[in-house]
PQR file of N, CA, C, O and H, with PARSE charges and radii, in Angstrom:
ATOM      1  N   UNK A   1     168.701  68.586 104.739 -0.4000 1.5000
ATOM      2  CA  UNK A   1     167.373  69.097 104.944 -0.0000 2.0000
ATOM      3  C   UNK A   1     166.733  69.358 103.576  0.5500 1.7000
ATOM      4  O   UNK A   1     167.488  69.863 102.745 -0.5500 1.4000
ATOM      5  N   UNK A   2     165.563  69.120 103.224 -0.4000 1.5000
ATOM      6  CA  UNK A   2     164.662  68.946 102.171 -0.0000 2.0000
ATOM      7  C   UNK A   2     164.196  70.192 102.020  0.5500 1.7000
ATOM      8  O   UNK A   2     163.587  70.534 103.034 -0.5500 1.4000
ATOM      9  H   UNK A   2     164.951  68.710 103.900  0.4000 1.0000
ATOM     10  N   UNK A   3     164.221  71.134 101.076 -0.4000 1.5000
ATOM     11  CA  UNK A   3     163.323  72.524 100.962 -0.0000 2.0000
ATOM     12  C   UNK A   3     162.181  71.925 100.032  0.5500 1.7000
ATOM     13  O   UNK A   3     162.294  70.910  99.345 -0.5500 1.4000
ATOM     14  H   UNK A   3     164.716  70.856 100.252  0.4000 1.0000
ATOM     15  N   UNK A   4     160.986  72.796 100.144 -0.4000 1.5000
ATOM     16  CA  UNK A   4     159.694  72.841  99.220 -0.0000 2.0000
ATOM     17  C   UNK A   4     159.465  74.192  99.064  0.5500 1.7000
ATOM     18  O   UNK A   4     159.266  74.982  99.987 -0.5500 1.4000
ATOM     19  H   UNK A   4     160.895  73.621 100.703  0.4000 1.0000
ATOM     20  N   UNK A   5     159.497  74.464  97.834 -0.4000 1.5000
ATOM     21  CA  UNK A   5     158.541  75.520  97.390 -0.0000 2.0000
ATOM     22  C   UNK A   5     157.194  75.804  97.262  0.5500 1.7000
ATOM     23  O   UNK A   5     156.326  75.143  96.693 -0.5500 1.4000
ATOM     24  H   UNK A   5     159.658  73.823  97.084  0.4000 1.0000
ATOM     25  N   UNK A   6     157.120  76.736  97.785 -0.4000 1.5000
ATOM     26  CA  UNK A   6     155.457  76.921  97.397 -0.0000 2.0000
ATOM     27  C   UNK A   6     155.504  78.442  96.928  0.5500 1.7000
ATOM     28  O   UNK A   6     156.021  79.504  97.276 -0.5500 1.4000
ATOM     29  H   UNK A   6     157.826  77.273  98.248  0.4000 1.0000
ATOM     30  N   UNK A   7     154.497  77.834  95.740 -0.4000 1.5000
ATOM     31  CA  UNK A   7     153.924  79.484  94.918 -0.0000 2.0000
ATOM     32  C   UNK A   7     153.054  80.145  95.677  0.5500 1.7000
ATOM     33  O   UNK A   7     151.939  79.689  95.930 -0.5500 1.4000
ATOM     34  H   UNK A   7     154.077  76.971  95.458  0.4000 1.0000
ATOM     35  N   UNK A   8     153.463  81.228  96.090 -0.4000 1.5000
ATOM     36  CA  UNK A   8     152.896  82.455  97.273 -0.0000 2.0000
ATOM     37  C   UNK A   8     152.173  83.797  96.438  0.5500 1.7000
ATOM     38  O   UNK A   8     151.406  84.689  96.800 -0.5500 1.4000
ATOM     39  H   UNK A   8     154.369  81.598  95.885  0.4000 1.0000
ATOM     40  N   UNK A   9     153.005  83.361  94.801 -0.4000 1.5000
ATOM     41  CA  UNK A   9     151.878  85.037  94.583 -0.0000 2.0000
ATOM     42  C   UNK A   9     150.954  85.033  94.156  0.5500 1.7000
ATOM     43  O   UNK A   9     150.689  86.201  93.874 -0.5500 1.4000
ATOM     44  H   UNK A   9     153.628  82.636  94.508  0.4000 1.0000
ATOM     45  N   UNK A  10     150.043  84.292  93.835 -0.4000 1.5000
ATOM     46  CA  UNK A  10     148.531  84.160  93.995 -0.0000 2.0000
ATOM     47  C   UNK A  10     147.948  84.191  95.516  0.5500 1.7000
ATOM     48  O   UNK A  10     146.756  84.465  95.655 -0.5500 1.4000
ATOM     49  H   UNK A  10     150.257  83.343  94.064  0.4000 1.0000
ATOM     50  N   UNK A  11     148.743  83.923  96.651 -0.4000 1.5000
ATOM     51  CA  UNK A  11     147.985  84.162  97.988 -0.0000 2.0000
ATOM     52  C   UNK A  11     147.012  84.928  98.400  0.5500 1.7000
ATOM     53  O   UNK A  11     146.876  85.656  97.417 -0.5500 1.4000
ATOM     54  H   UNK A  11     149.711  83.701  96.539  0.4000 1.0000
ATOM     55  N   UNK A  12     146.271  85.261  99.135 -0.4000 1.5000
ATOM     56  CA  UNK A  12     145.267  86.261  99.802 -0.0000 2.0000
ATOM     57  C   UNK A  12     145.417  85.947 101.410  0.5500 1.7000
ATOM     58  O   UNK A  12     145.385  84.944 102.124 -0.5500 1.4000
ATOM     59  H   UNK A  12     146.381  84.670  99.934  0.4000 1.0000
ATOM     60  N   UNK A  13     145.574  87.182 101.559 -0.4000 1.5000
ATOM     61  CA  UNK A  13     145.588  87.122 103.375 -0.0000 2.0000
ATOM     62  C   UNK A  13     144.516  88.062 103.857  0.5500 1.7000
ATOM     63  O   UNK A  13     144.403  89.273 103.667 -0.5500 1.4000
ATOM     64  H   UNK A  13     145.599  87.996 100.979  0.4000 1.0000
ATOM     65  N   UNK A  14     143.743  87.208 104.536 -0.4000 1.5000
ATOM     66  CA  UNK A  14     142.484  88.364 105.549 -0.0000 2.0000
ATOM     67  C   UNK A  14     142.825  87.975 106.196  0.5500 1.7000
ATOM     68  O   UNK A  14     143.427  86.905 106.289 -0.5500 1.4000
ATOM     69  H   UNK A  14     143.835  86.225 104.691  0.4000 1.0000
ATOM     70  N   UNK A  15     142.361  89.265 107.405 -0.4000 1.5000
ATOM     71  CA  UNK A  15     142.704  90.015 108.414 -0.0000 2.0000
ATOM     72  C   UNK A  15     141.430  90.176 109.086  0.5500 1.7000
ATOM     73  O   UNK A  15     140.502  90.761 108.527 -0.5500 1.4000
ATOM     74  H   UNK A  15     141.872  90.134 107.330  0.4000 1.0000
ATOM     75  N   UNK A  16     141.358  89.829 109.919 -0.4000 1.5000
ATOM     76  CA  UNK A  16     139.891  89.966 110.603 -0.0000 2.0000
ATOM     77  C   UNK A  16     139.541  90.358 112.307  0.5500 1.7000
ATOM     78  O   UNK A  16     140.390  90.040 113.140 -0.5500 1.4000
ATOM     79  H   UNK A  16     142.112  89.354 110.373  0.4000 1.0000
ATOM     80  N   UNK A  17     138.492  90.929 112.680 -0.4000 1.5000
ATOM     81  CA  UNK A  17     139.188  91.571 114.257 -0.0000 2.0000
ATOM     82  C   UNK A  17     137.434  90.965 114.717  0.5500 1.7000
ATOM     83  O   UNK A  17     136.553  91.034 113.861 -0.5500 1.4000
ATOM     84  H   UNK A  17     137.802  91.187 112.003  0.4000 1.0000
ATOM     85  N   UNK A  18     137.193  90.526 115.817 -0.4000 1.5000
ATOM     86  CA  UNK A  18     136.098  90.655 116.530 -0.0000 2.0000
ATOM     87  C   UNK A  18     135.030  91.146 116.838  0.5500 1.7000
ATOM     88  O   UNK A  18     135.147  91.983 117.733 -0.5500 1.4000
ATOM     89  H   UNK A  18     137.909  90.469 116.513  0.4000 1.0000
ATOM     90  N   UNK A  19     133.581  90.920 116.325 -0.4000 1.5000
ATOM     91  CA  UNK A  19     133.001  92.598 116.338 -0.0000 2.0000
ATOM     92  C   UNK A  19     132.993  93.084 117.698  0.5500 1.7000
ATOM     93  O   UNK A  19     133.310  92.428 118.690 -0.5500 1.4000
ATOM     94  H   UNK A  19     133.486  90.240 115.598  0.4000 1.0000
ATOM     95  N   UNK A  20     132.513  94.572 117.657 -0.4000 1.5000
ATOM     96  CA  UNK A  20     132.654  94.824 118.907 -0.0000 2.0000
ATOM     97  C   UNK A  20     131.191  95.142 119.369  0.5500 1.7000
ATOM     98  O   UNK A  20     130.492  95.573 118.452 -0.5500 1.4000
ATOM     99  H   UNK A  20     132.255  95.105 116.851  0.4000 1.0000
ATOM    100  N   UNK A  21     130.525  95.019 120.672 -0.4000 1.5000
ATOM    101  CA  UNK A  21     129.265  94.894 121.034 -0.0000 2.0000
ATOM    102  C   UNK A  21     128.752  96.016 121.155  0.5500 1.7000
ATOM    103  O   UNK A  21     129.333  97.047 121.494 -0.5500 1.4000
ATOM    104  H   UNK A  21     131.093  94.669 121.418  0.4000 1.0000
ATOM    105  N   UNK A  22     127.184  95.831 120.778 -0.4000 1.5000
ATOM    106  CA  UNK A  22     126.725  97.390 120.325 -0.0000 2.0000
ATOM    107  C   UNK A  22     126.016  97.975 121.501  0.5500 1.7000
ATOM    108  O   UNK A  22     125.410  97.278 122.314 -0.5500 1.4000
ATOM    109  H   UNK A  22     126.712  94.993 120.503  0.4000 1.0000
ATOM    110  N   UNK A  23     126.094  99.081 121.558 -0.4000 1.5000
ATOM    111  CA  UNK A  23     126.137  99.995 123.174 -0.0000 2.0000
ATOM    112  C   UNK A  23     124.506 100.736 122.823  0.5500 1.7000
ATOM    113  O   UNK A  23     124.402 101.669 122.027 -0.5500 1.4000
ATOM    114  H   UNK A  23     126.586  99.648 120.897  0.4000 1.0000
ATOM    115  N   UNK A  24     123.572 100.271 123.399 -0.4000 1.5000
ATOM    116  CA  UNK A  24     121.982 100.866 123.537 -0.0000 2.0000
ATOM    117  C   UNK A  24     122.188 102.442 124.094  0.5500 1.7000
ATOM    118  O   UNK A  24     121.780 103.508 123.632 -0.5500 1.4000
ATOM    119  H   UNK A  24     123.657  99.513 124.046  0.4000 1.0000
ATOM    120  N   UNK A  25     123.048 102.114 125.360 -0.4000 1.5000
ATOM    121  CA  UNK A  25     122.921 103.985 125.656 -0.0000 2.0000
ATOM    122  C   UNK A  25     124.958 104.247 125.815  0.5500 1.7000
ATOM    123  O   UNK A  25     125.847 103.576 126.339 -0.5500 1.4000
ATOM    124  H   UNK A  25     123.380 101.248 125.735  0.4000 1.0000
ATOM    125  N   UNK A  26     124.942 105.075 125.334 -0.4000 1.5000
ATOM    126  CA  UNK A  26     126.746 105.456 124.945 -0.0000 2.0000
ATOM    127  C   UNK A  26     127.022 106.166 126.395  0.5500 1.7000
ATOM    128  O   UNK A  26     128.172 106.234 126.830 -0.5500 1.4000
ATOM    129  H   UNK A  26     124.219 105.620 124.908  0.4000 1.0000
ATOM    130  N   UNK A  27     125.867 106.709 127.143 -0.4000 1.5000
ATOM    131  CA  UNK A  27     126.513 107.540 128.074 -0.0000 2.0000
ATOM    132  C   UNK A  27     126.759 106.620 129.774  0.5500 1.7000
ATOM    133  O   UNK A  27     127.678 106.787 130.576 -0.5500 1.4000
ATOM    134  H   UNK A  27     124.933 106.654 126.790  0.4000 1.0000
ATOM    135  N   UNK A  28     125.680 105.757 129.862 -0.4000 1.5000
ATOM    136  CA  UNK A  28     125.543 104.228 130.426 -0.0000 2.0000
ATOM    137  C   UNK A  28     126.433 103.746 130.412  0.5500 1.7000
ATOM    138  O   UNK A  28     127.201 103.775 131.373 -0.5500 1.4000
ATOM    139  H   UNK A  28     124.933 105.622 129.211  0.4000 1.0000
ATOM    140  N   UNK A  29     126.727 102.979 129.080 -0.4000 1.5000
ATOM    141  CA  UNK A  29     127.265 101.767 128.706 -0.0000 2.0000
ATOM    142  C   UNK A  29     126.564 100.581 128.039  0.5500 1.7000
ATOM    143  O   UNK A  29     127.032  99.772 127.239 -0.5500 1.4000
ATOM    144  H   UNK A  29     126.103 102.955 128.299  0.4000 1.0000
ATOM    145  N   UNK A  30     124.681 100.711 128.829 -0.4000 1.5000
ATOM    146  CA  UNK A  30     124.457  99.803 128.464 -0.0000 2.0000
ATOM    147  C   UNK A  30     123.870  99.243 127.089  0.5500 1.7000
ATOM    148  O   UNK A  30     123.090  99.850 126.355 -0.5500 1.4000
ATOM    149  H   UNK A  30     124.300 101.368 129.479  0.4000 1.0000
ATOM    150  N   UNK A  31     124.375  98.020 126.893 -0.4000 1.5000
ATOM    151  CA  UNK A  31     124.802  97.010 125.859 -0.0000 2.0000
ATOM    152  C   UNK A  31     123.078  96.689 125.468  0.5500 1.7000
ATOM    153  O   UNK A  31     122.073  96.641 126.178 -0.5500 1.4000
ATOM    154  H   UNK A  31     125.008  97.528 127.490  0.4000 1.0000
ATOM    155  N   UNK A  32     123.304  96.507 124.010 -0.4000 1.5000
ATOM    156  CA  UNK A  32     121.889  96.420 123.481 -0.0000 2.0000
ATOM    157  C   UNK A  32     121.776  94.949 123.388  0.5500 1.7000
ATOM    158  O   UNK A  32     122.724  94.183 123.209 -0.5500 1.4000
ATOM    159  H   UNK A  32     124.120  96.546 123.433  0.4000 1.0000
ATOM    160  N   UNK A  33     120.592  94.637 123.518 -0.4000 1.5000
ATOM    161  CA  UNK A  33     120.288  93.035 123.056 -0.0000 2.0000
ATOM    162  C   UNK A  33     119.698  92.337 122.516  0.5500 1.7000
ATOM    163  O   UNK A  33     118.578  92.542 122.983 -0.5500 1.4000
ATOM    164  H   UNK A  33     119.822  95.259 123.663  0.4000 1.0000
ATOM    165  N   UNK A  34     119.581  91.412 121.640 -0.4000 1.5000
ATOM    166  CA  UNK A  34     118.215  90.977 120.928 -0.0000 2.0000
ATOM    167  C   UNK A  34     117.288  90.490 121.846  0.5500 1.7000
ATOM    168  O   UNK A  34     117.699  89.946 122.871 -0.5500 1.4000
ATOM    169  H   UNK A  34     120.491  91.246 121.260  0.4000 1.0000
ATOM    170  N   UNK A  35     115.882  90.627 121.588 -0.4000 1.5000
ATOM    171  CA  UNK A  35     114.889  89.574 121.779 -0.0000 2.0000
ATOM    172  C   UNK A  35     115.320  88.013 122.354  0.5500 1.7000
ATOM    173  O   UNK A  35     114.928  87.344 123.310 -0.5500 1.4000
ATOM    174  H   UNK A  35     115.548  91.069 120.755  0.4000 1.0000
ATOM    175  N   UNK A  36     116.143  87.828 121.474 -0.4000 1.5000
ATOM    176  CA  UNK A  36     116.571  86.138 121.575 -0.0000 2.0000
ATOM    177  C   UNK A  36     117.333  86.159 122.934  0.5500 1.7000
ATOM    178  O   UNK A  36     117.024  85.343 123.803 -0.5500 1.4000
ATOM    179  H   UNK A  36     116.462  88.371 120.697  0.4000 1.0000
ATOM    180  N   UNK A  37     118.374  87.121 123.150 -0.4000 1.5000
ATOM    181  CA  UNK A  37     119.205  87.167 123.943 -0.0000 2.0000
ATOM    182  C   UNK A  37     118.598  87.483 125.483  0.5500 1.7000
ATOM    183  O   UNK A  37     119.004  87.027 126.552 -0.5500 1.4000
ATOM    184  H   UNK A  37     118.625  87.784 122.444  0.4000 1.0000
ATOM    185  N   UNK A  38     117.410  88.484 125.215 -0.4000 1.5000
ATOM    186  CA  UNK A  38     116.518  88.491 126.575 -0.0000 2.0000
ATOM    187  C   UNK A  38     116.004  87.598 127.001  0.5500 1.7000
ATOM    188  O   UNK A  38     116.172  87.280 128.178 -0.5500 1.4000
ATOM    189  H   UNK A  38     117.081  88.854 124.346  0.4000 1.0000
ATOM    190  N   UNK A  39     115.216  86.916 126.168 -0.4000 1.5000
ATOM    191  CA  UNK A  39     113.923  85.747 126.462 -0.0000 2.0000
ATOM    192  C   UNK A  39     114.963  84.107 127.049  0.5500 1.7000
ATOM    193  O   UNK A  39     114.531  83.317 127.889 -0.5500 1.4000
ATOM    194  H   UNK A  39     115.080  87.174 125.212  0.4000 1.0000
ATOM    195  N   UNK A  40     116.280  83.975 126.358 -0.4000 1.5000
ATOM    196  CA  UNK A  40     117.370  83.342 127.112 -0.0000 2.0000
ATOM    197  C   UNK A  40     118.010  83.310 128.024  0.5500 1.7000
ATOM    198  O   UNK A  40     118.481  82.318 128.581 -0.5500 1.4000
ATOM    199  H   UNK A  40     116.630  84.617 125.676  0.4000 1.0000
ATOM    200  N   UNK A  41     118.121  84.543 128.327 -0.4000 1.5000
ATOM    201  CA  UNK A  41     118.880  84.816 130.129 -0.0000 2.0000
ATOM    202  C   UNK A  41     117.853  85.284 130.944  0.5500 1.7000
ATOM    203  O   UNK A  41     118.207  85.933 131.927 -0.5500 1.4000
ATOM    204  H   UNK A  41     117.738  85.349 127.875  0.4000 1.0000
ATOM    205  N   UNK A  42     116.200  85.035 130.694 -0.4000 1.5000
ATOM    206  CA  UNK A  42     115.331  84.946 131.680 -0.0000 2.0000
ATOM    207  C   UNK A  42     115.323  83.371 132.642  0.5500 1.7000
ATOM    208  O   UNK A  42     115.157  83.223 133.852 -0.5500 1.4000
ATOM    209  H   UNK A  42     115.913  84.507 129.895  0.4000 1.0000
ATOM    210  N   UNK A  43     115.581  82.294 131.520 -0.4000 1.5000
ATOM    211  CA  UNK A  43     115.254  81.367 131.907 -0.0000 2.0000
ATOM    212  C   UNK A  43     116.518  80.137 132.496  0.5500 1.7000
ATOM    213  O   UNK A  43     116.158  79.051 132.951 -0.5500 1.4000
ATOM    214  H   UNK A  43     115.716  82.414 130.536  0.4000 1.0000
TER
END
């Protein structure tokens, strides 16, 4: 079996999570929306 090295200490690792959706009324629930996002799920 063949090994390869690779130089690892110059690496960078990000870490990244999903945003999470922004809440218009906190006590609701309900979810705020753009303009764009209204005038799109009218039609």
């Amino acid at each position: 079996m063949r090994t390869i090295r690779v130089e690892t200490s110059a690496a960078t690792i990000l870490l990244t999570e999903a945003p999470e959706p922004k809440v218009r009324d906190r006590q609701t629930g309900r979810p705020a929306r753009s303009p764009k996002t209204l005038s799109a799920a009218r039609h």
